[in-house]
C-alpha positions as CSV (number, residue, x, y, z in Angstrom):
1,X,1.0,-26.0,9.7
2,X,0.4,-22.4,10.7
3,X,2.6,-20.0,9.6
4,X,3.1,-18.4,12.9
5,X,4.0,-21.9,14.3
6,X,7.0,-22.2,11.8
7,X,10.8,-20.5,11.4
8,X,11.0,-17.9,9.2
9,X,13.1,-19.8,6.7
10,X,10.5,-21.9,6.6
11,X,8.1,-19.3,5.3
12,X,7.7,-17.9,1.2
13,X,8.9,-15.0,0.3
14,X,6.1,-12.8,0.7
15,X,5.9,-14.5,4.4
16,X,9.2,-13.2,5.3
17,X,8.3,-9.9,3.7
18,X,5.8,-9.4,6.0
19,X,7.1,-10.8,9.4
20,X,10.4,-7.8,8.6
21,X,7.3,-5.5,8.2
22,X,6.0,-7.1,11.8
23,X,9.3,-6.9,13.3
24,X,10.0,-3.5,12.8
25,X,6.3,-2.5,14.2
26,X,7.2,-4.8,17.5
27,X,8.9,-1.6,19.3
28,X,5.5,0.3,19.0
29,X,7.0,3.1,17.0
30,X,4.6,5.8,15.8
31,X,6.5,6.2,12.1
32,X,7.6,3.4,9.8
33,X,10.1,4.0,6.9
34,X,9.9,1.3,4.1
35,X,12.1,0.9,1.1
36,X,11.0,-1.0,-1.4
37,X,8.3,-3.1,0.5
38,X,6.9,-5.7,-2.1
39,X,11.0,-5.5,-4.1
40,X,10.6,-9.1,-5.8
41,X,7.0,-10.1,-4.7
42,X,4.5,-11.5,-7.7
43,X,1.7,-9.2,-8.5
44,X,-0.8,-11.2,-6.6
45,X,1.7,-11.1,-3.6
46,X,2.2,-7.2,-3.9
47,X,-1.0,-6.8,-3.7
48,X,-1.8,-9.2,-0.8
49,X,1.3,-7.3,0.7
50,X,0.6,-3.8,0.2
51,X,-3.0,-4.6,1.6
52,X,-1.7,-6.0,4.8
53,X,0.7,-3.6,5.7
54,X,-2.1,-0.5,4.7
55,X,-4.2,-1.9,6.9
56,X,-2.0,-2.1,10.1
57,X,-0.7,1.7,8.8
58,X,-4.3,2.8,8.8
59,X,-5.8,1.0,11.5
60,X,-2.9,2.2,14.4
61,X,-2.7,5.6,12.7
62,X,0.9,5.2,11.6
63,X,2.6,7.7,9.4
64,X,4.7,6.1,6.7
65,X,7.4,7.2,4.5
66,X,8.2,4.6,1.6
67,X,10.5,4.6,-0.9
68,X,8.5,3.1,-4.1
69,X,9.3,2.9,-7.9
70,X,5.5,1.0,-8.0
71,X,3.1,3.2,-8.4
72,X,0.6,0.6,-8.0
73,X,1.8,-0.1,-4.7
74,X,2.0,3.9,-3.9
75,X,-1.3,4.1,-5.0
76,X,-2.5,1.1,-2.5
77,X,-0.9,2.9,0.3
78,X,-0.6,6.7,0.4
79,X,-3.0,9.2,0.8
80,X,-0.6,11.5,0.3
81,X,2.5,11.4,-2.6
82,X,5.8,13.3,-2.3
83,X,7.5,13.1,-5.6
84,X,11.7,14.1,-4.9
85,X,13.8,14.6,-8.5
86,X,17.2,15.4,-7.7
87,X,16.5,15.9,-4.0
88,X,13.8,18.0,-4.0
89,X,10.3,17.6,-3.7
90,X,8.5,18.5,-6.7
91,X,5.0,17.8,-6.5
92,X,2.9,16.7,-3.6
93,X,-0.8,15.9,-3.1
94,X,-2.9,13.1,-4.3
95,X,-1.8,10.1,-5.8
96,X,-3.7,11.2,-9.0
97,X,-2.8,15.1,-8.7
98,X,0.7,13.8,-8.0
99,X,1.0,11.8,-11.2
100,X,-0.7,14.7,-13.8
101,X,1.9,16.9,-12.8
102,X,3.8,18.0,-16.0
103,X,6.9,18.7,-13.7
104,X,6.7,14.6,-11.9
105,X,5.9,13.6,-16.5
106,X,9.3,15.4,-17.2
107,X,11.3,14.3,-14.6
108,X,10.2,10.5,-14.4
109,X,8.2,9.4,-18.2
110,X,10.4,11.8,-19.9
């Protein structure tokens, strides 16, 4: 049976994951905040997930703010990192620039 022709607690996990992601895009908002999108996905479901929901981002134009302790999944969906430490932004730029930064090193991989 199709997925879109069952009840959600019908669905897997990474199902329901992504119908929250599709109800919060039903009001046609123009910014979506997202904390901890793939929180207790598999890898292969992460990354099924993360290239779903990049996809709808990208194609409608959507900014996104997400809150993410996977860099692999900040790395599948920003083009542009924000690293806060104590509530301030300390680096921002590219995933890569973002992650060489001595000040995001000593603040997050000691």
């Amino acid at each position: 049976m199709v997925a879109a022709n069952r009840l959600v607690d019908e669905l897997s996990y990474p199902e329901r994951k992504l119908v929250e992601f599709a109800r919060a895009m039903v009001g046609g908002a123009s910014l979506v905040l997202l904390d901890e999108p793939t929180a207790g996905l598999a890898i292969e479901d992460r990354q099924r997930t993360v290239e779903r929901m990049r996809l709808y981002i990208e194609e409608r134009a959507l900014t996104a703010i997400i809150v993410e302790h996977d860099m692999g999944v900040i790395r599948g969906m920003s083009s542009r990192v924000h690293v806060m430490d104590a509530g301030r932004v300390i680096a921002s730029g590219s995933f890569s620039d973002v992650i060489a930064d001595e000040r995001v090193k000593e603040a997050y991989l000691g």
